[in-house]
C-alpha positions as CSV (number, residue, x, y, z in Angstrom):
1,X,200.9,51.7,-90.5
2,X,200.2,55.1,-92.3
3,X,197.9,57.8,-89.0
4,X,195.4,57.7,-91.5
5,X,194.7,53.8,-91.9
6,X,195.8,53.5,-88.4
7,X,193.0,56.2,-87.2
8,X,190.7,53.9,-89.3
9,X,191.3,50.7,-88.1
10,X,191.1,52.3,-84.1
11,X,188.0,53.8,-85.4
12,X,186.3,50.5,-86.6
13,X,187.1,49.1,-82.9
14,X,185.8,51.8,-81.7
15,X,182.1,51.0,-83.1
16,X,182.1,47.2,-82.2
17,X,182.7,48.3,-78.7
18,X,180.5,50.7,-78.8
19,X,177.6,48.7,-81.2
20,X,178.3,46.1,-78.3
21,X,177.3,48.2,-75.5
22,X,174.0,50.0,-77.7
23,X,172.7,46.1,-78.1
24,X,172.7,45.2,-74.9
25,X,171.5,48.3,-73.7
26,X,168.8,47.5,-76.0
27,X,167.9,44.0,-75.7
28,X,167.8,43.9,-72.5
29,X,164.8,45.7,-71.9
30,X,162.7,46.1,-75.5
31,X,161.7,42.2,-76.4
32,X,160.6,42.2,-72.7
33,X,158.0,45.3,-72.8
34,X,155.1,42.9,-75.0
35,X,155.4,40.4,-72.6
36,X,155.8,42.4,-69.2
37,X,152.1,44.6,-70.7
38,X,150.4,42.1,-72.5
39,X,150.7,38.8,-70.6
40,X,151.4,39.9,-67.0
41,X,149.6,43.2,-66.9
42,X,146.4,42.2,-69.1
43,X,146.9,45.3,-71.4
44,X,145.9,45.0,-75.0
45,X,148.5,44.3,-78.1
46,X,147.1,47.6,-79.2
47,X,148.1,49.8,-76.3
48,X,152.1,48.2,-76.1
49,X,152.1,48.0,-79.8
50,X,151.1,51.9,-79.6
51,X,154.2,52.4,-77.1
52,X,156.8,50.5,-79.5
53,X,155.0,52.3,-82.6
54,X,155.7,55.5,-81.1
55,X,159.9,55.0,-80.4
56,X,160.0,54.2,-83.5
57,X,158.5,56.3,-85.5
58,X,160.3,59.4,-83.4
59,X,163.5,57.6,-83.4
60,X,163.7,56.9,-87.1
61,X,161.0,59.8,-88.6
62,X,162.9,62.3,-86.6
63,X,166.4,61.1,-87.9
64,X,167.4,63.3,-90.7
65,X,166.6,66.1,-88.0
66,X,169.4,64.3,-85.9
67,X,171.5,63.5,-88.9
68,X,171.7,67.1,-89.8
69,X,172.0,68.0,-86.7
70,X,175.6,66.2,-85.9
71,X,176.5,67.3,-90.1
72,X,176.8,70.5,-88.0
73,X,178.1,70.1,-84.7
74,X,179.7,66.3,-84.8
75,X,178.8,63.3,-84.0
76,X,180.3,63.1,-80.2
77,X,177.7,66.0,-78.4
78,X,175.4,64.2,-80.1
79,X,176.2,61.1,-79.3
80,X,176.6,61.3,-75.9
81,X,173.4,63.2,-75.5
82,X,171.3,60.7,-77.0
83,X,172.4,57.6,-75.1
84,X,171.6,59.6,-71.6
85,X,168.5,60.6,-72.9
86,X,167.4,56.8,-73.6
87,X,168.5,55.6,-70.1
88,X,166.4,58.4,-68.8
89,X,163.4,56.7,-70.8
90,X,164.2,52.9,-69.3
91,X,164.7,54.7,-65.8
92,X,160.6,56.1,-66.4
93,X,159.5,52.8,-68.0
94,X,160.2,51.3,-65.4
95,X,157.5,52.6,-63.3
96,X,155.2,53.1,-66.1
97,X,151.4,51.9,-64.4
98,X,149.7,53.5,-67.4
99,X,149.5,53.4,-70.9
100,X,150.5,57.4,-70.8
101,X,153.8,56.9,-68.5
102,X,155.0,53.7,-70.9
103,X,154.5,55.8,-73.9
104,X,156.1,59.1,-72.4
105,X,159.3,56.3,-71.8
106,X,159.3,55.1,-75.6
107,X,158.6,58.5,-76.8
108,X,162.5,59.6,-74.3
109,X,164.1,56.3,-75.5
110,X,163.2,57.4,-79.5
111,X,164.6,61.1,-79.0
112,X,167.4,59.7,-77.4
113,X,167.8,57.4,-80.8
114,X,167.3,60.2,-82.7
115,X,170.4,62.1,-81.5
116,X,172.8,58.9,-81.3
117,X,171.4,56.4,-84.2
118,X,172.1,58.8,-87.3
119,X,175.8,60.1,-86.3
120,X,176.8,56.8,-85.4
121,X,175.7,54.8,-88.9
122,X,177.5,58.2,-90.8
123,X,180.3,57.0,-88.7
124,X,180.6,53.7,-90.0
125,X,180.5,55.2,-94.0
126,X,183.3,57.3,-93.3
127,X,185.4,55.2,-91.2
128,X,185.0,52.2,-93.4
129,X,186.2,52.0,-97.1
130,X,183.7,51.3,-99.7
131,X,184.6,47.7,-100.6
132,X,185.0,46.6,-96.9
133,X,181.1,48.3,-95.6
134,X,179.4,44.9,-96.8
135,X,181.1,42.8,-94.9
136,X,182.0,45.2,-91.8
137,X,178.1,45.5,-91.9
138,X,177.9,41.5,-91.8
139,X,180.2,41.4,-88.8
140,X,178.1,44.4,-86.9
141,X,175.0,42.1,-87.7
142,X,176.8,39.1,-86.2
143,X,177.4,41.1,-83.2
144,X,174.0,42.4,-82.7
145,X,172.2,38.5,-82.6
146,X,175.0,37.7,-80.2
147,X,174.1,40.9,-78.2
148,X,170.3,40.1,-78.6
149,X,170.8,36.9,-77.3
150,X,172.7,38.0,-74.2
151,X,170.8,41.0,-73.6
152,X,167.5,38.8,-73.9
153,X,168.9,36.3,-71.3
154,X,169.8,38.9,-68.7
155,X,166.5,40.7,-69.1
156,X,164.8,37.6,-68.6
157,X,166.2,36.5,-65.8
158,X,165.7,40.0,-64.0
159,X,162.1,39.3,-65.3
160,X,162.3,36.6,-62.5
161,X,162.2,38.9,-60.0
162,X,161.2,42.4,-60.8
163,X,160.4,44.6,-64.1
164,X,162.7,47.3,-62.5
165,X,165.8,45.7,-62.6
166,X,165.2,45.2,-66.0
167,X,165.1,48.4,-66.9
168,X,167.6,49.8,-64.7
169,X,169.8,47.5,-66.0
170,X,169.3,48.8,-69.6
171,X,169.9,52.4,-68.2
172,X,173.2,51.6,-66.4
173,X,174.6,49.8,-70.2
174,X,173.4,53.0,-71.5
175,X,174.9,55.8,-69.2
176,X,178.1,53.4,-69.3
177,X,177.7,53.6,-73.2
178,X,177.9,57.3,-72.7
179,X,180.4,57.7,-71.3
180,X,182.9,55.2,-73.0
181,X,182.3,57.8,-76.2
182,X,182.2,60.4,-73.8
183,X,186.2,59.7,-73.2
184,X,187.1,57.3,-76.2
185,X,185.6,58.9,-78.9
186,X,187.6,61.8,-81.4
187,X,185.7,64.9,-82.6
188,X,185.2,63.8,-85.5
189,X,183.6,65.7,-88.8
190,X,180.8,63.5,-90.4
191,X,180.7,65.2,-93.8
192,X,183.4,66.3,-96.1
193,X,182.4,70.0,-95.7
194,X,180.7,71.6,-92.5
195,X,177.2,71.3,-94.0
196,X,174.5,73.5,-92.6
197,X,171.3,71.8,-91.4
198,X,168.9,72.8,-94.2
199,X,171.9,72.5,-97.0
200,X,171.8,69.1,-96.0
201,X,168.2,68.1,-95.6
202,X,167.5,69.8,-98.8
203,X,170.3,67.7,-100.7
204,X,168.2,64.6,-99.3
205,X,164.9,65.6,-100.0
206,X,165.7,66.7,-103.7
207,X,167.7,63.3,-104.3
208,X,164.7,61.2,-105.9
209,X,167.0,58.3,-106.1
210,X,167.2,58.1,-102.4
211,X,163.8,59.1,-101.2
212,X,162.1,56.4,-103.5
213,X,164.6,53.6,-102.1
214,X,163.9,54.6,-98.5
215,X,160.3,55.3,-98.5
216,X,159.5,51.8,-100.4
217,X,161.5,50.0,-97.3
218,X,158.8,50.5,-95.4
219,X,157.2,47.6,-96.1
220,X,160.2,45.6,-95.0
221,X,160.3,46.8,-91.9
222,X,156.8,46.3,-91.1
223,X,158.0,42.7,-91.0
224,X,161.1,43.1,-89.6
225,X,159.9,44.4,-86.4
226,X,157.5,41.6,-85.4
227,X,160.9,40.3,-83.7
228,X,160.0,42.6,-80.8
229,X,156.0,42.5,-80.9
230,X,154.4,39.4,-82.5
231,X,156.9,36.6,-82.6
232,X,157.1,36.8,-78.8
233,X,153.8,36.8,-78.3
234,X,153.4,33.7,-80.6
235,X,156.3,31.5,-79.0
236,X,155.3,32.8,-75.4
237,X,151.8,31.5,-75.7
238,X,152.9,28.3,-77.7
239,X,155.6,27.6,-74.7
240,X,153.2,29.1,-72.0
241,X,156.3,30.7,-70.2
242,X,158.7,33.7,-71.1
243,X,161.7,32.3,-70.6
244,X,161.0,30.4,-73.9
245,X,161.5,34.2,-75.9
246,X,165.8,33.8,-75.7
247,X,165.5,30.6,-77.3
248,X,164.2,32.7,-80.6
249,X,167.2,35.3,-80.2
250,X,169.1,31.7,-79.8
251,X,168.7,31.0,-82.9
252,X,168.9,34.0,-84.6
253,X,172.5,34.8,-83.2
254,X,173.1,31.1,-84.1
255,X,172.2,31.1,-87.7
256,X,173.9,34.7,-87.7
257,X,177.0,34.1,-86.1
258,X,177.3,30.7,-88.5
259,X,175.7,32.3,-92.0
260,X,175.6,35.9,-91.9
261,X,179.5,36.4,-92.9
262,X,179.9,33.5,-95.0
263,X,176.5,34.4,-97.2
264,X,177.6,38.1,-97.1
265,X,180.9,37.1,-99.0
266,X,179.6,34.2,-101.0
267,X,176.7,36.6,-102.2
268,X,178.2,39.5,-102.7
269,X,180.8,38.1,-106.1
270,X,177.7,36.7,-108.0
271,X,174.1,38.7,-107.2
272,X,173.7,42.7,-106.9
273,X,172.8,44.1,-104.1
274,X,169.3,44.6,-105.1
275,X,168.8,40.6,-106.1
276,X,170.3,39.7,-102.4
277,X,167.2,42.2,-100.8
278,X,164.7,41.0,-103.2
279,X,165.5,37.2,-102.2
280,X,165.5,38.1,-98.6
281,X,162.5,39.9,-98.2
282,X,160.6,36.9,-100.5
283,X,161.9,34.6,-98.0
284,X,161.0,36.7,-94.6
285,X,157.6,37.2,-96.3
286,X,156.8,33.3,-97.2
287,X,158.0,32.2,-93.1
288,X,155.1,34.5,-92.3
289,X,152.4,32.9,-94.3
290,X,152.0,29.8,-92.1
291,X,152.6,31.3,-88.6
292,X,149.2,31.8,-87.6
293,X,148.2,27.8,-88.7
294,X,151.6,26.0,-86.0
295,X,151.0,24.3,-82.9
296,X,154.2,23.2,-81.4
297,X,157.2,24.9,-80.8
298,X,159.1,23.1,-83.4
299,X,156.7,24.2,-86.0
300,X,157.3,28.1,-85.0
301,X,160.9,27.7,-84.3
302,X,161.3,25.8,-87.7
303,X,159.3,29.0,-89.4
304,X,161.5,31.6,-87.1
305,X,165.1,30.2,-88.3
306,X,163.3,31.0,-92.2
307,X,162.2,34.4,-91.7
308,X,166.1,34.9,-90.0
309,X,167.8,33.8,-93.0
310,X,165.6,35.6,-94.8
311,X,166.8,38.3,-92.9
312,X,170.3,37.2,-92.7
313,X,170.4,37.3,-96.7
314,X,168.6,40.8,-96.8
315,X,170.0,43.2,-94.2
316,X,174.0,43.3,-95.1
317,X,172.9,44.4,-98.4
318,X,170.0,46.8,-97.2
319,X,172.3,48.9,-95.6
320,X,175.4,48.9,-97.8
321,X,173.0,49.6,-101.3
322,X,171.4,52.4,-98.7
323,X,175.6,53.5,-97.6
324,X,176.3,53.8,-101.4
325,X,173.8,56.1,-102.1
326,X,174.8,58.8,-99.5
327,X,176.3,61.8,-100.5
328,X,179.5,62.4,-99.0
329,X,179.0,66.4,-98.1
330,X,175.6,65.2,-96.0
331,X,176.4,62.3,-94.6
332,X,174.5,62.2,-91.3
333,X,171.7,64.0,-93.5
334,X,171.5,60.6,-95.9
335,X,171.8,58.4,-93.0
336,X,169.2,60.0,-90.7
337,X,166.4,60.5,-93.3
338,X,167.5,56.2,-94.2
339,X,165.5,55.8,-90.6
340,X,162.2,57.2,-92.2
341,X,161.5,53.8,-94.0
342,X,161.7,52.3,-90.5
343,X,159.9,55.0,-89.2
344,X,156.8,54.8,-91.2
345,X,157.5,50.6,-91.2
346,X,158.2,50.2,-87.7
347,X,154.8,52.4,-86.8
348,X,152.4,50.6,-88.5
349,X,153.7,47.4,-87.9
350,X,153.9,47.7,-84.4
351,X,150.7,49.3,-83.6
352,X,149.2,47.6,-86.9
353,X,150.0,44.1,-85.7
354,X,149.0,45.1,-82.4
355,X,145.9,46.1,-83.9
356,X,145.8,42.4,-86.4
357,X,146.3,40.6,-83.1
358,X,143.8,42.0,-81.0
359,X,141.4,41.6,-84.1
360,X,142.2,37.6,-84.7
361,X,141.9,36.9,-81.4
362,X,138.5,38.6,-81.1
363,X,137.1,37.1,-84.5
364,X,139.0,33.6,-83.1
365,X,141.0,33.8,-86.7
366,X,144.4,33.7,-84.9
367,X,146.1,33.6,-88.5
368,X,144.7,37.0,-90.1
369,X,148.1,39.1,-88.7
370,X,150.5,37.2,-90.5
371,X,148.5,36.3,-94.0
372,X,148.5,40.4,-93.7
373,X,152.0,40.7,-93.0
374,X,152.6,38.1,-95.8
375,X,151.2,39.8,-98.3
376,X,152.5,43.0,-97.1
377,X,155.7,41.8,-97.7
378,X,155.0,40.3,-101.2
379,X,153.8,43.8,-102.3
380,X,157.1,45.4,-100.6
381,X,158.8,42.8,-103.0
382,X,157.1,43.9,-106.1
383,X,157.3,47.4,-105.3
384,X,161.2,46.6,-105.1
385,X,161.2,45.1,-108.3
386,X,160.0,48.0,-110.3
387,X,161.9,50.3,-108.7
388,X,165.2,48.7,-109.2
389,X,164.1,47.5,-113.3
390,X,162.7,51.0,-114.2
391,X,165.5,52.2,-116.4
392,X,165.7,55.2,-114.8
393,X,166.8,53.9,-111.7
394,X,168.7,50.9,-112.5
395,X,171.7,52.1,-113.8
396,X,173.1,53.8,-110.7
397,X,171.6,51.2,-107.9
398,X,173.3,48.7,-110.2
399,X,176.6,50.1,-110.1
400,X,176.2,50.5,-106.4
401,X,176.0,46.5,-106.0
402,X,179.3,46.1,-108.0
């Protein structure tokens, strides 16, 4: 094997290691934090909704900031950095009493995202080869419902017996995260040329192309995140216990782990990359409709496993169209300004469905936050659809699907 594939293919096993650790870092403590504040403290959807609101939006909004960043010093410092910085927000959360301390934790756990998230996805583009990112980002995706489902059962059963152990065990996956890059990963160079940080913000910003596709997936992600606020909410009081939450990341690493790959390369000869977002995000947006109106835990579950597929079809493509679009001499640039979608997304529709919630309950219209994310989602879909047909934009996306 030629250093240069071999480097490559070491590199790719690099990430799934690594990916593996970040997930269930991750999952072990962030599905937990609704129901830990809102069922067993008494705090309002509002208030935790707030907290989640607020990692994400300095995670993601922060990101070309981070991106740029590692463009000129590498992605390892950065790296490193970041994951100790997020164990050092689970280590506060865990003794958060007040609103204040839980948001000062998610506001630590986002800057440490910051610094780690963008290096690491400008890692993947230049470590995987074009035609191979679609279904290298399938297998990641795989990965992550299998480490969502682990993580969720570990953090539930420390839920058992103390909120602490939760989080300290989500600090511990983290400081071991850091330091398996700390000794395994190369210096490597993200961009082509050593990019200087407002060279490479300002290739972003000025790429129309780009800026449009990013800032219209906000919508998206307003729904996607409702797997960490509002659907655990739902199936915790449907169930009546939280041990009932892994049962939804049961499914989703089911369906994944038996779909994702298989759709991803059935998919990906016949329908552009656009078509496969489009019919995702119609099918995420339709499970949400009828949420608010189930009963039984079959009806939820049954609505769950379509929004997943929905998913399932949608996310591969999302981030290879958004991979394609990057421009090689910025790469951590394009990939940490791709976070602002989720940003502005993941902020409203956390502290917005916090906000829907708290509102339904009080009018006693328990369906009003998910008609709103429906149709949310429907205008995300149409906002989609003229991007992608105006002629001015269609040519290039279109060519970035083949």
């Amino acid at each position: 094997m030629a250093p240069v594939s071999q480097a490559r293919s070491l590199g790719k096993y690099f990430l799934l290691l690594d990916n593996m650790l970040v997930v269930l870092g991750f999952f072990v403590v962030f599905p937990l934090i609704s129901i830990r504040f809102v069922d067993q403290m008494g705090w309002a959807a509002l208030l935790v909704g707030i907290a989640l609101g607020l990692r994400q939006f300095v995670q993601q909004g922060l990101g070309i900031f981070g991106g740029a960043i590692a463009d000129r010093f590498g992605a390892k410092p950065m790296i490193v950095a970041g994951m100790l910085l997020r164990a050092a927000g689970f280590a506060t959360m865990a003794v958060a009493h007040d609103p204040w301390l839980l948001w000062l934790s998610c506001i630590l756990s986002g800057l440490g995202g910051t610094l780690f998230d963008p290096p690491r996805a400008a890692l993947v583009v230049k470590l995987v080869r074009p035609h191979q990112r679609g279904r290298f980002f399938s297998i990641l995706m795989m990965q992550d419902s299998a480490g969502a489902v682990v993580g969720a059962l570990l953090g539930s059963w420390l839920l058992q017996y103390d909120f602490r152990l939760v989080c300290g065990a989500g600090a511990l996956l983290f400081v071991a995260c850091a330091g398996v890059n700390a000794w395994l990963l190369p210096a490597y160079k993200l961009s082509t040329i050593r990019t200087p940080m407002r060279e490479g913000m300002g290739r972003v910003l000025n790429d129309k192309r780009f800026v449009t596709y990013v800032l219209t997936l906000a919508g998206y992600y307003m729904l996607a995140v409702q797997v960490m606020l509002m659907l655990p909410i739902m199936v915790n009081e449907i169930a009546g216990t939280p041990a009932a939450v892994k049962w939804m990341y049961a499914i989703e690493a089911l369906l994944s782990l038996t779909l994702l790959y298989p759709i991803a390369r059935w998919s990906e000869k016949r329908f552009r990359l656009e078509q496969r977002l489009m019919a995702g995000l119609l099918l995420m947006s339709l499970s949400m409709l009828p949420i608010g109106f189930t009963s039984t835990l079959q009806q939820l579950f049954t609505l769950i496993c379509l929004f997943y597929i929905g998913s399932i079809i949608a996310e591969p493509a999302r981030e290879t169209l958004g991979a394609s679009l990057a421009d090689a001499r910025a790469r951590g640039s394009y990939m940490g300004f791709s976070r602002l979608g989720l940003a502005i997304g993941g902020a409203l529709g956390y502290a917005g469905g916090g906000w829907l919630y708290d509102s339904g309950k009080a009018l006693d219209i328990s369906e009003l936050p998910w008609v709103m994310l429906a149709v949310i989602g429907l205008i995300t879909l149409i906002a989609l659809w003229w991007q992608f047909n105006s002629q001015r934009l269609r040519a290039p996306l279109v060519k970035a699907g083949g």
